[in-house]
C-alpha positions as CSV (number, residue, x, y, z in Angstrom):
1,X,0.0,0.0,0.0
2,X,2.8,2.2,0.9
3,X,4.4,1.4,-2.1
4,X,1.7,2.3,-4.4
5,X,1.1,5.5,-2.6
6,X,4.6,6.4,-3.3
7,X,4.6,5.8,-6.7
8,X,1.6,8.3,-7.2
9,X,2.9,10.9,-5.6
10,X,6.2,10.3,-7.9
11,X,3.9,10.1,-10.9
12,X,2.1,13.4,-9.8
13,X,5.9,15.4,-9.0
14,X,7.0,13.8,-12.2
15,X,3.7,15.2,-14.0
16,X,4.0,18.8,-12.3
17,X,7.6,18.7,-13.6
18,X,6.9,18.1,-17.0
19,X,3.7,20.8,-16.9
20,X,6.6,23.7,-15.7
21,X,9.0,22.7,-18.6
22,X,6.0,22.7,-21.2
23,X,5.6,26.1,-20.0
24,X,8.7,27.2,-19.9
25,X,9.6,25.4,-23.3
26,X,6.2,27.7,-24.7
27,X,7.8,31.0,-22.9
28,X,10.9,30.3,-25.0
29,X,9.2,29.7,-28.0
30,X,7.1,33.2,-27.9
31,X,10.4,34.8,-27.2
32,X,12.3,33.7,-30.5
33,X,9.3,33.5,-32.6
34,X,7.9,36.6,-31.5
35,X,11.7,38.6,-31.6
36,X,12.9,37.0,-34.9
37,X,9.2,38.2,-36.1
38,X,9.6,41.7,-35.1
39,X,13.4,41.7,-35.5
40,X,12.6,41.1,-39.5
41,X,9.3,43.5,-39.3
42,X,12.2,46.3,-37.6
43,X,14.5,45.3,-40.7
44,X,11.6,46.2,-43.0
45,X,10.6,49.0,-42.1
46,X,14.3,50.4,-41.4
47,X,14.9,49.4,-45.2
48,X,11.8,51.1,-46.6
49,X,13.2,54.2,-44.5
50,X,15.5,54.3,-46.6
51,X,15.1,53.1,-50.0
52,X,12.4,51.6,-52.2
53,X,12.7,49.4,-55.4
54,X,10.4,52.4,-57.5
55,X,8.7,55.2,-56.0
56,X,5.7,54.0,-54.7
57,X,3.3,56.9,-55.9
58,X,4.7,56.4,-59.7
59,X,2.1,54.9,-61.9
60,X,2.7,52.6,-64.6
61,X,-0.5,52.1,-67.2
62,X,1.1,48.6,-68.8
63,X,1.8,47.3,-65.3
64,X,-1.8,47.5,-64.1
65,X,-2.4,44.8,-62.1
66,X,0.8,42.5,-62.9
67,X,0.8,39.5,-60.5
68,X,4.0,38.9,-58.6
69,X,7.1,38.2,-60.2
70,X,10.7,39.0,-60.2
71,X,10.6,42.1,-61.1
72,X,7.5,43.3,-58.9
73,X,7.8,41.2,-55.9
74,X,4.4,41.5,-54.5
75,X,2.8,42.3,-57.7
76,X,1.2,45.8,-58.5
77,X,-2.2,47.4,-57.9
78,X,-4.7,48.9,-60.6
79,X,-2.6,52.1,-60.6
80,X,0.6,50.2,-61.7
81,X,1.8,51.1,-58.6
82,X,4.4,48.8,-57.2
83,X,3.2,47.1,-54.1
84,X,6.7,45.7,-52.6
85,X,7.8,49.3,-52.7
86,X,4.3,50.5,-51.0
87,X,4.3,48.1,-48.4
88,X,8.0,49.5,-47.3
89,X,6.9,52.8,-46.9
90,X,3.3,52.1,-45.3
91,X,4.9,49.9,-42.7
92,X,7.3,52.7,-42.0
93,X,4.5,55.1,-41.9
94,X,2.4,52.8,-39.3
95,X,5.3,51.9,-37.2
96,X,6.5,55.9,-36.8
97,X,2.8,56.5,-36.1
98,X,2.3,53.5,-33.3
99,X,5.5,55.0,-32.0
100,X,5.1,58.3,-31.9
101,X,1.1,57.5,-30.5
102,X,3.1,55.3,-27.6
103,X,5.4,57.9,-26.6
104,X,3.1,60.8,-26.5
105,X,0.4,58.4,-24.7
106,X,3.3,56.9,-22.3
107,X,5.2,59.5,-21.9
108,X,2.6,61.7,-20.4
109,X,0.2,58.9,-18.7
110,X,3.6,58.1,-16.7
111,X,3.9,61.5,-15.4
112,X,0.7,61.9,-14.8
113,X,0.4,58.7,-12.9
114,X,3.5,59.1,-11.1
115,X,2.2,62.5,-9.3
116,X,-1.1,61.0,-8.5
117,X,0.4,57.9,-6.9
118,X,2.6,59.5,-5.0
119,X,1.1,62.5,-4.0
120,X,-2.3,61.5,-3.7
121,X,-5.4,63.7,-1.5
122,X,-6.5,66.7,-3.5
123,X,-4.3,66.4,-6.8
124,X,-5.2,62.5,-7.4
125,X,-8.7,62.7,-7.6
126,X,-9.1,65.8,-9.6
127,X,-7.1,64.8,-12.4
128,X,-8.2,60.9,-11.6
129,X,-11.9,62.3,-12.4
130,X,-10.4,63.9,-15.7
131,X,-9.2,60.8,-16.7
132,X,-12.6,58.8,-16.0
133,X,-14.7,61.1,-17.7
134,X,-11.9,60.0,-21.2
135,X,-12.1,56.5,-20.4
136,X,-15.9,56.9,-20.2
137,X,-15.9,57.2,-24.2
138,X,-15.1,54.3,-26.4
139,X,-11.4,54.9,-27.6
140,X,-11.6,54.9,-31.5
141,X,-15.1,57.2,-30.6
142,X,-13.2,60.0,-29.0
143,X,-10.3,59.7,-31.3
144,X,-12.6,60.0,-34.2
145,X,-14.2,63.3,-32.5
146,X,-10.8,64.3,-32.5
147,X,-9.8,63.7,-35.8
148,X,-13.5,65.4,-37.2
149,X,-12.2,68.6,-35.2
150,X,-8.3,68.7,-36.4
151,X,-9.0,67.3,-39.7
152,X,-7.5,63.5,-40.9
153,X,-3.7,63.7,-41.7
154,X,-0.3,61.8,-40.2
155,X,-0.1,64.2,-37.2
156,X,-3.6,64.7,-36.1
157,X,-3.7,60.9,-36.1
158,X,-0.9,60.5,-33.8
159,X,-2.5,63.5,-31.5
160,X,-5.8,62.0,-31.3
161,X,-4.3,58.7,-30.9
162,X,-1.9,59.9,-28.4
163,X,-4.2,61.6,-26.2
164,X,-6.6,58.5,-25.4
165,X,-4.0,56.2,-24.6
166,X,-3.2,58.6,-21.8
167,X,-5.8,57.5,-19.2
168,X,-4.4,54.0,-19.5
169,X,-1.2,54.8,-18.6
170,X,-1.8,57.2,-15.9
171,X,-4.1,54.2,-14.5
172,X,-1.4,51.8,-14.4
173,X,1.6,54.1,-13.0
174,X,-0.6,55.5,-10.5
175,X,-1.4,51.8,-9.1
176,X,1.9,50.8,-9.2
177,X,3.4,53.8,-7.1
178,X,0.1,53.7,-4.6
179,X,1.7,50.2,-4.2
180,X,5.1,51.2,-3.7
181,X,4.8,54.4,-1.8
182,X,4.9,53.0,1.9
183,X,7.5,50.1,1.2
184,X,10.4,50.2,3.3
185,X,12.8,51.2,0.9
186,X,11.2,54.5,-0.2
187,X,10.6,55.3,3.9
188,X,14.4,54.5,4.5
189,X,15.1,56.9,1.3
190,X,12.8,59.8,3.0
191,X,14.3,59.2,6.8
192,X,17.6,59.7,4.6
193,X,16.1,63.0,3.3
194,X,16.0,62.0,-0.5
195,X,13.6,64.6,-2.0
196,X,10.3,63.9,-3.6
197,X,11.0,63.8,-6.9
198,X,14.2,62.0,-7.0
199,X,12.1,59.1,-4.7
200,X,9.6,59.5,-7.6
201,X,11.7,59.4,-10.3
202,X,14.7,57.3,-9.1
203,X,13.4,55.0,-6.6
204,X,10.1,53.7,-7.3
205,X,10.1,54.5,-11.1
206,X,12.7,51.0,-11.6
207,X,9.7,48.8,-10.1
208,X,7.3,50.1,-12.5
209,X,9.1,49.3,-15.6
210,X,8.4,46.2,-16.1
211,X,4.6,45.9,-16.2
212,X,5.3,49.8,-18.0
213,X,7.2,48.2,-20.5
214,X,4.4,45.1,-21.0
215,X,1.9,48.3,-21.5
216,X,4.0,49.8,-23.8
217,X,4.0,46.5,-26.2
218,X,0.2,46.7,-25.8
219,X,0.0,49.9,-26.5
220,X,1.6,49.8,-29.7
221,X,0.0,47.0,-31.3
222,X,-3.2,48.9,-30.5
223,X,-1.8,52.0,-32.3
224,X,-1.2,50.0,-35.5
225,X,-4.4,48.3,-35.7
226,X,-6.3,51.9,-34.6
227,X,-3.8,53.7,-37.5
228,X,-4.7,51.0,-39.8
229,X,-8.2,51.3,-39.3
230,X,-8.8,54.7,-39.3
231,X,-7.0,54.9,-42.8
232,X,-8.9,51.9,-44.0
233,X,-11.8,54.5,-43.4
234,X,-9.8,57.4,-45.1
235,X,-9.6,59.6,-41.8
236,X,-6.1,58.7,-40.9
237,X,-2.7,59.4,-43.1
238,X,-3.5,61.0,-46.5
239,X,-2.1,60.5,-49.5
240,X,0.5,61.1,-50.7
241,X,2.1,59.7,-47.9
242,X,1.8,55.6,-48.1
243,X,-0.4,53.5,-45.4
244,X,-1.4,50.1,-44.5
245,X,-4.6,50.8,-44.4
246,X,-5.4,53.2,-47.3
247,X,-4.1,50.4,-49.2
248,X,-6.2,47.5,-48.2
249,X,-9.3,50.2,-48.5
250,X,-8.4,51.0,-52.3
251,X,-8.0,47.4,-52.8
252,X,-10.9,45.4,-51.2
253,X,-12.9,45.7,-54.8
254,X,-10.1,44.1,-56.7
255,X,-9.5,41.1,-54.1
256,X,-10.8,38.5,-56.7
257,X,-8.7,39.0,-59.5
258,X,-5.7,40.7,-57.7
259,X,-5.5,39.5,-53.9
260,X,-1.6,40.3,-53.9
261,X,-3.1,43.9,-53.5
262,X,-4.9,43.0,-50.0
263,X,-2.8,40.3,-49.1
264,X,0.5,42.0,-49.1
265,X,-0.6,44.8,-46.9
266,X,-2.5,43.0,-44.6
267,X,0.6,40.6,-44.0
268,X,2.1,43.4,-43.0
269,X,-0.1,44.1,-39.9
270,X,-0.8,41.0,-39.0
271,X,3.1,40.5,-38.9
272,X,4.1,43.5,-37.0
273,X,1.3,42.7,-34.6
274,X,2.2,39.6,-34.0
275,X,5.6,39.8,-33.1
276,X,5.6,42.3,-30.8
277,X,2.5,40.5,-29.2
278,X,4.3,37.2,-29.0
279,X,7.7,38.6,-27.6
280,X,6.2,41.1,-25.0
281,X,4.0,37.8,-23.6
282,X,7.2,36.1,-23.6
283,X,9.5,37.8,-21.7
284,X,6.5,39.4,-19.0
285,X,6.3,35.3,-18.7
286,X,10.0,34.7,-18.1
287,X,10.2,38.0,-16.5
């Protein structure tokens, strides 16, 4: 009896063994999927920076819809346009906007939530009740109020898209230093008479970066698909700067006898959201 009993409770260690490396062996895989993903997404859209195989605005009336081929890699769209060369320079266009959205959204949230944590009474819930009257709104909602009052274009976009992340990321700071506030270590850094700001900024900042940082990863994948979307509607980037979305909204009639011009595009997305997705879950895993 004793025997047997032993042998299931080696079975079940033995089980809860295998269950951890599973999980661990899954961690690792959304970490080098996910980063060789974005690492070739980064590549990309550093290349299309920088150079493209034709301008992507030039038309060409013979190449109208010319399926992909060796000398038109993903094809071209019922302007002639080449698509490869469109694709660089709208992934380059929604990455700069997802990052400039992040920072702006970041940025400011994190201040914001780092002076409401930590000073609290008075000053928290004034600008606490700001920031629950702009989460009362549904996001793309307020951003497209905003865009309808400054008028669609690359900027505005990032503005709009900027200014509604903010509440999100004050929320999270703030909880984060209303749970750091009266730990030991910043009470031993006040009885040492560290000011405010450098307790704020120095001390308690560090042991919000890491849930920050998983934010941030959010944050931008939610900025591409928002940018994306509101250019699929044709009140985000403007021609003639290239996007994502403006491309798979010019294309959606032709997607039975051209899908390279949807496909191509929306590859791109789906790519650049992934991989950030997959390595940010990896690493908060690990982490």
């Amino acid at each position: 009896m004793r025997k047997r009993f032993e042998t299931k409770i080696a079975a079940e260690q033995s089980d809860r063994e295998g269950n951890k490396f599973m999980k661990k062996k899954r961690k690792n895989y959304n970490i080098i999927i996910g980063g060789t993903i974005a690492a070739a997404m980064a590549l990309f859209v550093l290349v299309g920076l920088f150079y493209t195989p034709y301008d992507p605005d030039a038309m060409n009336g013979s190449a109208k819809f010319a399926a992909p081929s060796l000398q038109h890699f993903f094809g071209c769209d019922q302007f002639g346009r080449d698509i490869f060369s469109r694709v660089l320079k709208g992934s380059g266009t929604t990455f700069l906007v997802a990052v400039s959205t992040v920072i702006l959204g970041a940025g400011t949230g994190t201040v914001i939530g780092v002076l409401t944590g930590y000073i609290g009474g008075w000053f928290d819930e004034i600008l606490m009740r700001i920031n629950d009257v702009i989460v009362s709104f549904p996001s793309i909602l307020l951003a497209l109020v905003f865009i309808s009052i400054l008028s669609p274009g690359k900027y505005n976009v990032i503005l709009a898209l900027g200014i509604i992340f903010i509440p999100s990321f004050a929320r999270l700071v703030r909880s984060e230093y209303i749970k750091n506030k009266n730990l030991d270590y910043v009470a031993s850094a006040r009885l040492m008479g560290v000011g405010k700001f450098r307790i704020m900024f120095v001390h308690i900042l560090p042991n919000a970066l890491p849930t920050l940082l998983a934010s941030v990863a959010i944050g931008f994948n939610n900025a591409v698909l928002a940018e994306a979307g509101m250019s699929y509607l044709g009140i985000g980037v403007q021609p003639p700067d290239a996007s994502l979305g403006r491309m798979l909204s010019e294309s959606q009639t032709y997607l039975g006898n051209a899908p390279w011009c949807v496909i191509f595009p929306g590859l791109a997305v789906i790519l650049m959201v992934l991989g950030v997705g997959l390595l940010s879950d990896g690493l908060q895993k690990r982490g």
